[in-house]
C-alpha positions in Angstrom: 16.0 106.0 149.1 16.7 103.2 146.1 17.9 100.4 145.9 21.7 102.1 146.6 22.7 104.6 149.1 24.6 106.3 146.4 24.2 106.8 142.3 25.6 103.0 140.4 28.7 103.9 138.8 28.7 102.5 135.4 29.7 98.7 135.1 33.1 98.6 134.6 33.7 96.3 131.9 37.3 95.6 132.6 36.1 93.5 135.9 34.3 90.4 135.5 30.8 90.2 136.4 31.4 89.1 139.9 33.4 92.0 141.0 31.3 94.3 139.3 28.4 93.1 141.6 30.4 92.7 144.9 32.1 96.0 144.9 30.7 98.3 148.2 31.5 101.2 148.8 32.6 103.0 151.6 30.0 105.6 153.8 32.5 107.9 155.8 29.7 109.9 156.7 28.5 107.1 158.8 32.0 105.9 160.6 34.7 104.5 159.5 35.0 100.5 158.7 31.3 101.4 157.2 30.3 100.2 153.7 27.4 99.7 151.5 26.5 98.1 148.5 27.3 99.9 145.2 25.3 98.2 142.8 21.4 96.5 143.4 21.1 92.9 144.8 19.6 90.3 143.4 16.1 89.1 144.5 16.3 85.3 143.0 13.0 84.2 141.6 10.6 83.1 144.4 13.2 83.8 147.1 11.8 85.7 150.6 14.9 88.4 149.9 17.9 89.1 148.7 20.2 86.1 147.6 22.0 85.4 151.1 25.2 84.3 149.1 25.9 87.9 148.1 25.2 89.4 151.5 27.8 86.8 152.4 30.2 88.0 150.2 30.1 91.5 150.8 30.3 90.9 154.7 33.8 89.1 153.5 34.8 91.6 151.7 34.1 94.4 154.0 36.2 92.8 156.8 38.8 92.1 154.5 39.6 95.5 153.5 39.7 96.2 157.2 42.6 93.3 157.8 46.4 93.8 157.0 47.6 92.6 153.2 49.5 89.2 154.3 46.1 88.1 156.5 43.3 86.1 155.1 40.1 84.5 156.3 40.0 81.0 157.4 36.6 80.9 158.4 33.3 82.8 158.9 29.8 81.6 161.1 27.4 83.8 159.8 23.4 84.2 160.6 20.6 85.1 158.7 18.8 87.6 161.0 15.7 88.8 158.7 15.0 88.5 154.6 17.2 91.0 153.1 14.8 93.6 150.6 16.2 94.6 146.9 14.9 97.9 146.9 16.6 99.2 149.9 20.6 99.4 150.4 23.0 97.2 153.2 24.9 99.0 155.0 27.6 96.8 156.4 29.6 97.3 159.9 32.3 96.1 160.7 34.3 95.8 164.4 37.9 95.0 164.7 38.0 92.8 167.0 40.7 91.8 167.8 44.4 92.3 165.4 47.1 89.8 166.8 50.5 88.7 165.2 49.1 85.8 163.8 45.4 86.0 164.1 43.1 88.8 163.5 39.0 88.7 164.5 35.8 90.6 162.8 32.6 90.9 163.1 30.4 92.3 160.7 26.7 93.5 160.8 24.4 94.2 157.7 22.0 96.4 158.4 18.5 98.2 156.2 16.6 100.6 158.0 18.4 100.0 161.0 17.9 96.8 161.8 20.4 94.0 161.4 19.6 91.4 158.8 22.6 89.6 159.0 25.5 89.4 161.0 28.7 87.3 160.8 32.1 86.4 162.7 35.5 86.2 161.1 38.8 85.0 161.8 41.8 85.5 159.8 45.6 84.4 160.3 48.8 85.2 159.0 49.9 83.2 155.9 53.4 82.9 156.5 56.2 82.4 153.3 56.8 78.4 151.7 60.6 79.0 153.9 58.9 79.8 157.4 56.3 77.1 156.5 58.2 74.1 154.6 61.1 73.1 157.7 58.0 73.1 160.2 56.7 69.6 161.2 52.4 69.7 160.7 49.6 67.3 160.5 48.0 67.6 156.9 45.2 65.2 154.8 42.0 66.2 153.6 39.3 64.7 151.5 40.0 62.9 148.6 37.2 64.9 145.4 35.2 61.9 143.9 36.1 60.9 140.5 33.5 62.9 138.2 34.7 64.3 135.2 34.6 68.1 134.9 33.0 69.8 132.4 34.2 71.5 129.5 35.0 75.1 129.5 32.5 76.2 127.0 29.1 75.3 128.4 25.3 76.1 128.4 23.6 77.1 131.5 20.6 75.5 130.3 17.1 76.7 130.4 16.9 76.4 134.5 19.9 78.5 134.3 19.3 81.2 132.1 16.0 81.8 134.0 18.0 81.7 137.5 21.0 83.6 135.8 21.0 87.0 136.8 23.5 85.8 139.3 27.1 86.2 137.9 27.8 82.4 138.6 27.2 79.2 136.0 26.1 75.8 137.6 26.2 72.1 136.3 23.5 71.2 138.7 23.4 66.9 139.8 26.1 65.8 138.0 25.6 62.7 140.1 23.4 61.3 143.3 24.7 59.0 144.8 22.3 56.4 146.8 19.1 55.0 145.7 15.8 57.0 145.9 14.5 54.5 148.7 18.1 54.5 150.7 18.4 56.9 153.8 18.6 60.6 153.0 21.3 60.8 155.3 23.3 58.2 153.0 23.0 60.3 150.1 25.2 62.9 148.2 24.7 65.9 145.4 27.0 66.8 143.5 27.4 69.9 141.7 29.9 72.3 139.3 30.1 75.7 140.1 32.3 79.0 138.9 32.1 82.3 138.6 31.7 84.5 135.5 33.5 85.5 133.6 37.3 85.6 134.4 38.6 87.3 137.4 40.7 90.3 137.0 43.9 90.0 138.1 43.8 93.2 140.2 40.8 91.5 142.3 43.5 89.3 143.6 42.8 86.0 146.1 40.7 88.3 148.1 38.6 88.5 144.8 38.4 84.8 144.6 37.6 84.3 148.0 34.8 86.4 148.0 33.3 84.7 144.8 33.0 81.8 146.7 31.5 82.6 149.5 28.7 83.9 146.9 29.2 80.8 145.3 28.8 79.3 148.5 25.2 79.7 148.6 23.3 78.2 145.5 21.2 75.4 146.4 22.6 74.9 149.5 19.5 74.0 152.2 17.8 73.4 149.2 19.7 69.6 149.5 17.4 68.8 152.1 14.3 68.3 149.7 16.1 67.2 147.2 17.9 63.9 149.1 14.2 63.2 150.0 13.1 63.8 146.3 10.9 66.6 146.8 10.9 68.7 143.7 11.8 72.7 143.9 8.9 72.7 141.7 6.0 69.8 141.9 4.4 71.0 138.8 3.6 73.4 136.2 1.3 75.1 138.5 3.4 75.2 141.4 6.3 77.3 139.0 3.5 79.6 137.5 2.3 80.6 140.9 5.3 81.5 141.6 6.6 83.2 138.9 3.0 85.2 139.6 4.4 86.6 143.1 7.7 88.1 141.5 8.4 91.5 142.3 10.0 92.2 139.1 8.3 89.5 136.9 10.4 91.5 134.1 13.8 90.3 135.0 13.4 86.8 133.5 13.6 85.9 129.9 10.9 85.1 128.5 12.7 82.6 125.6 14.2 80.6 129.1 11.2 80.7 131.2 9.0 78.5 128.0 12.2 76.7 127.6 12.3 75.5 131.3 8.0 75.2 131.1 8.9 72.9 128.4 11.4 70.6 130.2 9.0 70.6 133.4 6.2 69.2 130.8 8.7 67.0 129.4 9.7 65.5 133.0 6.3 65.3 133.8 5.1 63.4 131.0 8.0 60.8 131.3 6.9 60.5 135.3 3.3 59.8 134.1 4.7 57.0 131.1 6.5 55.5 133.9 4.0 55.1 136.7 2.0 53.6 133.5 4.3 51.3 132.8 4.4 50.0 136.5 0.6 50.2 136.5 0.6 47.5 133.3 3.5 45.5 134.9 1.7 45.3 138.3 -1.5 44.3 136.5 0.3 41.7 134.6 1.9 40.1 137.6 1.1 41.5 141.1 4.1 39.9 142.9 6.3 41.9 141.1 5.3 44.1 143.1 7.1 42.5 146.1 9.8 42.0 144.3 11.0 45.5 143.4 13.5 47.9 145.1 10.8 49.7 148.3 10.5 53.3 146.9 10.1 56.6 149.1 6.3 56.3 150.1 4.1 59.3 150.2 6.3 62.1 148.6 5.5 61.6 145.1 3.3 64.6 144.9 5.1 66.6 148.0 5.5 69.8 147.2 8.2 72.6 149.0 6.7 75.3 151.2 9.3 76.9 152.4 13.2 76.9 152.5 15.0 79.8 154.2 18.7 79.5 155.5 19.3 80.2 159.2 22.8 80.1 159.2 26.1 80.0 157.3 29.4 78.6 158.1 33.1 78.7 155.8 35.8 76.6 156.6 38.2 78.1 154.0 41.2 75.7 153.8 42.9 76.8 150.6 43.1 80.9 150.2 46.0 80.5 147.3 46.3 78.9 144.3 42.4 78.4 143.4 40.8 80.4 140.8 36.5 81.1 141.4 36.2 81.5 138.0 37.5 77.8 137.2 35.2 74.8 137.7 34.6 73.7 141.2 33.0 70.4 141.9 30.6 70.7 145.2 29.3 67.7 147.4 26.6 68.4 149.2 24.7 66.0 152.0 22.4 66.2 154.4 23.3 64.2 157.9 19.9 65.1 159.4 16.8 66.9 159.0 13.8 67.0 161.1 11.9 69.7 163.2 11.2 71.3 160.1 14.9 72.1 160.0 17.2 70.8 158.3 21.3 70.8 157.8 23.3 70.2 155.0 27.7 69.8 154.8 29.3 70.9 151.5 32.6 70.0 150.3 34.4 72.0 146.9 37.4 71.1 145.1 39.4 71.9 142.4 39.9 70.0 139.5 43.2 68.9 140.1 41.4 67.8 143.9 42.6 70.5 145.9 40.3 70.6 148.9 39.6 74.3 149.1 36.5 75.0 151.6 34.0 73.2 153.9 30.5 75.4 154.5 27.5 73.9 157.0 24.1 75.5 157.1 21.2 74.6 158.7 17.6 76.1 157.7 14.0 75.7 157.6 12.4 73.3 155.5 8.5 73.4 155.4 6.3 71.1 153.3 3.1 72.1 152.0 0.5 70.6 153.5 -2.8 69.1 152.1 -6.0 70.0 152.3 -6.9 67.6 155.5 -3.7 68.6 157.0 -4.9 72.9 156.9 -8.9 71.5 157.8 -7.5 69.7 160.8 -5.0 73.1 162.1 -8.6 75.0 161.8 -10.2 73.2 164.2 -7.4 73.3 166.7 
Protein backbone atom coordinates (compact mmCIF):
# COMPACT_ATOMS: atom_id res chain seq x y z
CA UNK A 1 0.00 0.00 0.00
CA UNK A 2 1.52 3.79 -0.92
CA UNK A 3 0.94 6.66 -0.02
CA UNK A 4 -2.82 6.45 -2.03
CA UNK A 5 -5.35 3.75 -1.99
CA UNK A 6 -5.61 4.24 -5.65
CA UNK A 7 -3.03 5.26 -8.77
CA UNK A 8 -2.66 9.74 -8.63
CA UNK A 9 -4.50 10.81 -11.60
CA UNK A 10 -2.47 13.35 -13.26
CA UNK A 11 -2.64 16.97 -11.83
CA UNK A 12 -5.12 18.59 -13.57
CA UNK A 13 -3.93 21.83 -14.50
CA UNK A 14 -7.12 23.57 -15.07
CA UNK A 15 -7.79 23.48 -11.00
CA UNK A 16 -5.64 25.50 -8.86
CA UNK A 17 -3.20 23.96 -6.68
CA UNK A 18 -5.48 23.71 -3.74
CA UNK A 19 -8.17 21.68 -5.32
CA UNK A 20 -5.78 19.59 -6.99
CA UNK A 21 -4.51 18.58 -3.47
CA UNK A 22 -7.86 18.37 -1.65
CA UNK A 23 -9.72 16.26 -4.19
CA UNK A 24 -10.64 12.50 -2.45
CA UNK A 25 -11.99 10.19 -3.93
CA UNK A 26 -14.65 7.92 -3.26
CA UNK A 27 -14.03 3.88 -2.05
CA UNK A 28 -17.48 2.19 -2.84
CA UNK A 29 -15.87 -0.91 -2.10
CA UNK A 30 -15.74 0.10 1.40
CA UNK A 31 -19.42 1.73 1.94
CA UNK A 32 -20.95 4.39 0.84
CA UNK A 33 -20.17 8.15 2.31
CA UNK A 34 -16.45 6.51 2.26
CA UNK A 35 -13.53 8.57 0.73
CA UNK A 36 -9.86 8.72 0.56
CA UNK A 37 -7.33 10.91 -0.37
CA UNK A 38 -6.39 11.06 -4.12
CA UNK A 39 -3.19 12.61 -4.08
CA UNK A 40 -0.11 12.28 -1.24
CA UNK A 41 -0.21 14.53 1.90
CA UNK A 42 2.12 16.74 2.96
CA UNK A 43 4.60 15.86 5.82
CA UNK A 44 5.69 19.70 6.70
CA UNK A 45 9.38 19.88 7.70
CA UNK A 46 9.93 18.75 11.30
CA UNK A 47 6.25 18.09 11.84
CA UNK A 48 5.25 14.55 13.87
CA UNK A 49 2.69 13.81 10.61
CA UNK A 50 0.76 14.91 8.15
CA UNK A 51 -0.07 18.68 8.02
CA UNK A 52 -3.42 18.55 10.26
CA UNK A 53 -4.84 21.56 8.14
CA UNK A 54 -5.32 19.28 5.13
CA UNK A 55 -6.80 16.37 7.03
CA UNK A 56 -9.19 19.17 8.10
CA UNK A 57 -10.06 20.03 4.86
CA UNK A 58 -10.74 16.81 3.42
CA UNK A 59 -12.94 15.82 6.57
CA UNK A 60 -15.02 19.19 5.26
CA UNK A 61 -15.09 18.19 2.09
CA UNK A 62 -16.16 14.75 2.54
CA UNK A 63 -19.25 15.75 4.68
CA UNK A 64 -20.04 18.26 2.33
CA UNK A 65 -20.62 16.11 -0.65
CA UNK A 66 -22.79 14.12 1.68
CA UNK A 67 -25.16 17.48 2.51
CA UNK A 68 -27.91 18.82 0.06
CA UNK A 69 -26.65 21.77 -2.52
CA UNK A 70 -28.40 24.95 -0.60
CA UNK A 71 -26.70 23.62 2.94
CA UNK A 72 -23.38 24.75 4.16
CA UNK A 73 -21.16 24.32 7.18
CA UNK A 74 -21.29 26.72 10.00
CA UNK A 75 -18.95 25.07 12.14
CA UNK A 76 -16.76 22.08 12.80
CA UNK A 77 -14.98 20.77 16.50
CA UNK A 78 -12.45 18.53 15.32
CA UNK A 79 -9.75 16.30 17.32
CA UNK A 80 -6.44 15.22 16.62
CA UNK A 81 -6.59 11.54 17.62
CA UNK A 82 -2.86 10.28 16.50
CA UNK A 83 0.05 11.89 14.03
CA UNK A 84 -1.27 11.31 10.66
CA UNK A 85 1.75 9.23 8.32
CA UNK A 86 2.48 10.42 4.54
CA UNK A 87 3.18 7.17 3.24
CA UNK A 88 0.00 5.55 4.02
CA UNK A 89 -3.65 6.72 2.72
CA UNK A 90 -6.84 8.40 4.98
CA UNK A 91 -9.66 6.90 4.58
CA UNK A 92 -12.43 9.20 5.61
CA UNK A 93 -16.05 8.14 7.13
CA UNK A 94 -18.57 9.89 7.21
CA UNK A 95 -22.23 9.50 9.35
CA UNK A 96 -25.27 11.36 8.52
CA UNK A 97 -26.33 12.32 11.35
CA UNK A 98 -28.87 13.86 11.41
CA UNK A 99 -30.65 15.86 7.87
CA UNK A 100 -33.37 18.50 9.12
CA UNK A 101 -35.15 21.36 7.21
CA UNK A 102 -32.90 23.76 8.34
CA UNK A 103 -30.00 22.09 9.97
CA UNK A 104 -28.16 19.10 8.96
CA UNK A 105 -25.29 17.08 11.39
CA UNK A 106 -21.98 14.96 10.40
CA UNK A 107 -19.49 13.35 11.73
CA UNK A 108 -16.54 12.32 10.06
CA UNK A 109 -13.69 9.84 10.99
CA UNK A 110 -10.18 9.64 9.34
CA UNK A 111 -8.81 6.54 9.58
CA UNK A 112 -4.93 4.58 8.40
CA UNK A 113 -4.67 1.11 9.16
CA UNK A 114 -7.74 1.10 10.98
CA UNK A 115 -7.34 3.29 13.52
CA UNK A 116 -8.91 6.69 13.77
CA UNK A 117 -6.46 9.62 13.60
CA UNK A 118 -8.86 12.15 13.50
CA UNK A 119 -12.26 12.69 13.99
CA UNK A 120 -14.58 15.74 13.62
CA UNK A 121 -18.35 17.07 14.10
CA UNK A 122 -20.22 19.23 11.72
CA UNK A 123 -23.14 21.23 11.55
CA UNK A 124 -24.65 22.75 8.54
CA UNK A 125 -27.86 25.00 7.99
CA UNK A 126 -29.88 26.04 5.32
CA UNK A 127 -28.84 29.39 3.66
CA UNK A 128 -31.99 30.76 2.82
CA UNK A 129 -32.54 33.56 -0.34
CA UNK A 130 -31.65 37.78 0.44
CA UNK A 131 -36.09 37.84 0.17
CA UNK A 132 -36.73 35.12 2.97
CA UNK A 133 -33.76 36.75 4.81
CA UNK A 134 -33.90 40.71 4.32
CA UNK A 135 -37.86 41.41 5.98
CA UNK A 136 -36.69 39.21 9.03
CA UNK A 137 -35.69 41.19 12.23
CA UNK A 138 -31.93 39.63 13.55
CA UNK A 139 -29.15 40.59 15.82
CA UNK A 140 -25.93 41.21 13.74
CA UNK A 141 -22.14 42.91 14.65
CA UNK A 142 -18.93 41.29 14.47
CA UNK A 143 -15.43 42.36 14.84
CA UNK A 144 -14.19 45.30 13.44
CA UNK A 145 -10.36 43.87 11.12
CA UNK A 146 -7.48 46.11 12.49
CA UNK A 147 -6.29 48.62 10.19
CA UNK A 148 -3.05 46.88 8.48
CA UNK A 149 -2.60 47.45 5.02
CA UNK A 150 -2.84 44.34 2.72
CA UNK A 151 -0.33 43.33 0.60
CA UNK A 152 0.06 43.55 -2.93
CA UNK A 153 -1.09 40.84 -5.19
CA UNK A 154 2.25 40.02 -6.60
CA UNK A 155 4.45 38.90 -3.71
CA UNK A 156 7.48 36.70 -2.63
CA UNK A 157 6.99 33.94 -0.20
CA UNK A 158 10.38 34.57 1.04
CA UNK A 159 13.07 32.16 1.91
CA UNK A 160 10.97 30.71 5.13
CA UNK A 161 8.40 30.24 2.59
CA UNK A 162 9.71 28.67 -0.24
CA UNK A 163 11.34 26.14 2.13
CA UNK A 164 7.85 25.56 3.97
CA UNK A 165 6.00 25.90 0.43
CA UNK A 166 5.06 22.58 -0.64
CA UNK A 167 1.76 23.58 0.75
CA UNK A 168 -0.52 25.19 -1.87
CA UNK A 169 -1.03 28.40 0.44
CA UNK A 170 1.26 31.82 0.52
CA UNK A 171 1.71 33.57 3.98
CA UNK A 172 2.88 37.19 5.05
CA UNK A 173 3.93 35.96 8.35
CA UNK A 174 3.89 39.00 11.56
CA UNK A 175 2.75 41.65 9.73
CA UNK A 176 2.42 43.19 13.14
CA UNK A 177 2.65 42.22 17.20
CA UNK A 178 1.04 44.08 19.00
CA UNK A 179 2.25 44.48 22.81
CA UNK A 180 5.70 44.79 24.10
CA UNK A 181 8.02 41.80 24.46
CA UNK A 182 7.89 42.21 28.53
CA UNK A 183 3.79 42.80 28.48
CA UNK A 184 1.59 39.72 29.31
CA UNK A 185 1.41 37.01 26.58
CA UNK A 186 -2.14 36.99 27.08
CA UNK A 187 -2.24 40.88 26.01
CA UNK A 188 -0.66 40.19 22.85
CA UNK A 189 -1.76 39.68 19.19
CA UNK A 190 -0.16 38.04 15.67
CA UNK A 191 -1.08 39.02 12.90
CA UNK A 192 -0.83 37.30 9.68
CA UNK A 193 -1.83 37.26 5.60
CA UNK A 194 -2.89 34.18 4.20
CA UNK A 195 -4.48 32.83 0.64
CA UNK A 196 -4.48 30.13 -1.30
CA UNK A 197 -2.74 29.44 -4.59
CA UNK A 198 -3.37 30.05 -7.27
CA UNK A 199 -6.89 31.15 -8.29
CA UNK A 200 -9.91 29.00 -7.54
CA UNK A 201 -11.74 27.51 -10.27
CA UNK A 202 -14.99 28.59 -10.66
CA UNK A 203 -16.46 25.03 -10.84
CA UNK A 204 -14.91 24.41 -7.14
CA UNK A 205 -17.59 26.80 -6.03
CA UNK A 206 -17.99 28.29 -2.16
CA UNK A 207 -17.59 24.72 -1.04
CA UNK A 208 -14.10 25.04 -2.79
CA UNK A 209 -13.40 28.11 -0.81
CA UNK A 210 -14.51 26.87 2.33
CA UNK A 211 -12.46 24.06 2.21
CA UNK A 212 -9.23 26.14 1.48
CA UNK A 213 -9.64 27.62 4.55
CA UNK A 214 -10.08 25.27 6.73
CA UNK A 215 -6.53 24.12 5.27
CA UNK A 216 -5.65 27.57 5.65
CA UNK A 217 -6.86 27.31 8.93
CA UNK A 218 -4.00 25.55 10.30
CA UNK A 219 -0.53 27.26 9.60
CA UNK A 220 1.01 28.51 12.60
CA UNK A 221 -1.76 28.15 14.57
CA UNK A 222 -0.61 26.64 18.31
CA UNK A 223 2.55 27.66 17.20
CA UNK A 224 1.26 31.40 18.72
CA UNK A 225 1.85 30.11 21.96
CA UNK A 226 5.76 30.34 21.73
CA UNK A 227 5.83 32.98 19.76
CA UNK A 228 3.66 35.62 22.26
CA UNK A 229 6.36 34.38 24.82
CA UNK A 230 9.18 34.96 22.21
CA UNK A 231 10.40 31.58 21.88
CA UNK A 232 11.85 31.07 18.54
CA UNK A 233 10.47 28.05 16.09
CA UNK A 234 14.09 27.74 15.67
CA UNK A 235 16.72 28.91 18.56
CA UNK A 236 19.63 28.53 16.31
CA UNK A 237 21.44 27.30 13.46
CA UNK A 238 21.83 24.02 15.11
CA UNK A 239 18.46 23.70 16.33
CA UNK A 240 17.17 24.00 12.25
CA UNK A 241 20.04 21.56 11.02
CA UNK A 242 19.02 18.97 13.43
CA UNK A 243 16.02 19.16 12.24
CA UNK A 244 16.27 19.26 8.79
CA UNK A 245 18.60 16.00 9.67
CA UNK A 246 15.29 13.92 10.90
CA UNK A 247 13.24 14.64 7.61
CA UNK A 248 11.82 11.79 6.05
CA UNK A 249 12.18 13.06 2.63
CA UNK A 250 15.21 15.52 3.17
CA UNK A 251 14.77 15.80 -0.81
CA UNK A 252 11.52 17.80 -0.84
CA UNK A 253 13.16 21.09 0.15
CA UNK A 254 15.05 23.43 -2.11
CA UNK A 255 18.21 23.56 -1.56
CA UNK A 256 18.60 27.53 -3.13
CA UNK A 257 15.65 28.39 -0.01
CA UNK A 258 17.04 26.24 2.63
CA UNK A 259 20.84 28.50 2.39
CA UNK A 260 18.61 31.45 1.83
CA UNK A 261 16.61 30.93 5.12
CA UNK A 262 20.34 29.56 6.89
CA UNK A 263 21.42 32.92 5.78
CA UNK A 264 18.63 35.11 7.39
CA UNK A 265 18.85 32.84 10.73
CA UNK A 266 22.77 33.93 10.71
CA UNK A 267 21.74 37.37 9.81
CA UNK A 268 19.16 37.49 12.89
CA UNK A 269 21.50 36.02 14.98
CA UNK A 270 24.33 38.30 14.45
CA UNK A 271 22.00 41.45 14.94
CA UNK A 272 20.76 39.64 18.44
CA UNK A 273 24.47 39.30 19.45
CA UNK A 274 25.34 43.31 18.19
CA UNK A 275 22.52 44.20 20.34
CA UNK A 276 23.08 42.45 23.63
CA UNK A 277 26.70 44.14 22.93
CA UNK A 278 25.47 47.27 22.74
CA UNK A 279 23.43 46.84 26.09
CA UNK A 280 26.59 45.26 27.49
CA UNK A 281 28.62 48.73 26.65
CA UNK A 282 25.61 50.93 27.75
CA UNK A 283 25.32 49.05 31.08
CA UNK A 284 29.08 49.28 31.65
CA UNK A 285 28.98 52.92 30.91
CA UNK A 286 26.14 53.64 33.32
CA UNK A 287 24.75 50.79 35.41
CA UNK A 288 21.48 52.53 36.44
CA UNK A 289 20.44 52.49 33.12
CA UNK A 290 19.82 49.50 33.76
CA UNK A 291 16.93 50.31 36.13
CA UNK A 292 15.72 52.46 34.02
CA UNK A 293 14.79 50.41 30.98
CA UNK A 294 11.52 48.76 29.89
CA UNK A 295 11.73 44.96 32.28
CA UNK A 296 12.33 42.35 29.44
CA UNK A 297 11.02 38.58 29.40
CA UNK A 298 13.64 36.97 31.87
CA UNK A 299 15.04 33.57 31.20
CA UNK A 300 13.77 32.78 27.52
CA UNK A 301 16.42 34.30 25.59
CA UNK A 302 17.94 30.99 24.71
CA UNK A 303 14.53 28.83 25.15
CA UNK A 304 14.26 26.61 22.61
CA UNK A 305 10.62 24.62 21.36
CA UNK A 306 10.39 20.93 22.05
CA UNK A 307 7.35 20.17 21.03
CA UNK A 308 4.09 21.67 19.53
CA UNK A 309 1.32 19.21 18.43
CA UNK A 310 -2.45 20.44 18.02
CA UNK A 311 -5.06 18.58 20.12
CA UNK A 312 -7.94 20.06 18.77
CA UNK A 313 -9.60 22.17 16.16
CA UNK A 314 -12.54 24.37 16.11
CA UNK A 315 -14.38 26.60 12.88
CA UNK A 316 -16.79 29.12 13.48
CA UNK A 317 -17.57 29.85 9.82
CA UNK A 318 -19.63 33.05 9.77
CA UNK A 319 -19.37 34.11 6.09
CA UNK A 320 -19.81 31.00 3.50
CA UNK A 321 -20.53 33.58 0.43
CA UNK A 322 -18.98 36.24 -0.98
CA UNK A 323 -15.18 35.51 0.17
CA UNK A 324 -12.68 34.17 -2.12
CA UNK A 325 -9.53 31.69 -0.39
CA UNK A 326 -7.46 32.67 -2.94
CA UNK A 327 -7.68 36.57 -2.06
CA UNK A 328 -5.70 37.89 0.92
CA UNK A 329 -6.98 37.20 4.35
CA UNK A 330 -5.64 39.05 7.30
CA UNK A 331 -5.49 36.51 10.57
CA UNK A 332 -5.26 37.55 14.32
CA UNK A 333 -4.08 35.21 16.28
CA UNK A 334 -3.74 35.39 20.43
CA UNK A 335 -3.23 33.33 22.98
CA UNK A 336 -5.63 33.87 26.34
CA UNK A 337 -3.83 31.25 28.32
CA UNK A 338 -1.21 28.65 28.31
CA UNK A 339 0.07 26.59 30.96
CA UNK A 340 0.21 22.81 31.86
CA UNK A 341 2.30 22.44 28.96
CA UNK A 342 -0.83 23.26 26.93
CA UNK A 343 -1.66 25.89 25.45
CA UNK A 344 -4.81 27.72 23.46
CA UNK A 345 -4.79 30.14 20.89
CA UNK A 346 -8.26 32.21 19.19
CA UNK A 347 -7.97 33.34 15.56
CA UNK A 348 -9.85 35.83 13.77
CA UNK A 349 -9.77 36.20 9.50
CA UNK A 350 -11.12 38.87 7.45
CA UNK A 351 -11.34 40.03 4.21
CA UNK A 352 -9.94 43.01 2.97
CA UNK A 353 -12.90 44.98 2.62
CA UNK A 354 -13.33 43.60 6.77
CA UNK A 355 -15.75 41.06 6.25
CA UNK A 356 -15.50 38.93 9.36
CA UNK A 357 -15.48 35.48 7.73
CA UNK A 358 -14.42 32.66 10.48
CA UNK A 359 -13.34 32.29 14.12
CA UNK A 360 -11.15 28.87 14.80
CA UNK A 361 -9.82 27.92 18.63
CA UNK A 362 -7.23 25.19 19.22
CA UNK A 363 -5.66 24.21 22.05
CA UNK A 364 -2.29 21.88 21.99
CA UNK A 365 0.74 20.91 23.59
CA UNK A 366 3.53 23.12 24.00
CA UNK A 367 6.77 21.55 25.49
CA UNK A 368 10.04 23.46 26.11
CA UNK A 369 13.29 21.88 25.84
CA UNK A 370 14.81 21.44 28.87
CA UNK A 371 18.51 21.97 30.03
CA UNK A 372 20.91 19.89 30.92
CA UNK A 373 20.20 20.26 35.02
CA UNK A 374 16.61 20.07 34.18
CA UNK A 375 17.15 16.07 32.29
CA UNK A 376 20.03 15.35 35.36
CA UNK A 377 17.54 16.19 37.94
CA UNK A 378 14.35 13.79 36.03
CA UNK A 379 17.16 10.96 36.26
CA UNK A 380 17.45 10.82 39.58
CA UNK A 381 13.72 10.85 40.24
Amino acid sequence: MGKTLFEPPPLDPNKSQMENVLELTPVAVIGPDVFTNTRPLWHPPGARGIYGGAVIAQSLSAAQLTVNENFYPHSMHCYFVLAGDSDVPVIYHVERVRDGRSFATRTVQARQRGKAIFTATMSFDRIVDEAERKDKRKLEHASRKPNIKFPSEKLDDGPLGRLLGHAPLQAVRDVKITGEPASNPADRSVYHFVRSRPQITPEGGAAAHLSAFAYISDSSFIGTVPHVHNVPRFASIDALKSMLSQLKNPSDLEHQALEDYIRELEDAEAQKERAKEIERTETAANPASRRDKEPKVLGKEDWETGMVVSLDHTIYFHTRHGFRADEWMLVEMYSPWAGEERGLVIQNAWTRDGTLIATCVQEGIVRMKQDQSWNEKKAKL
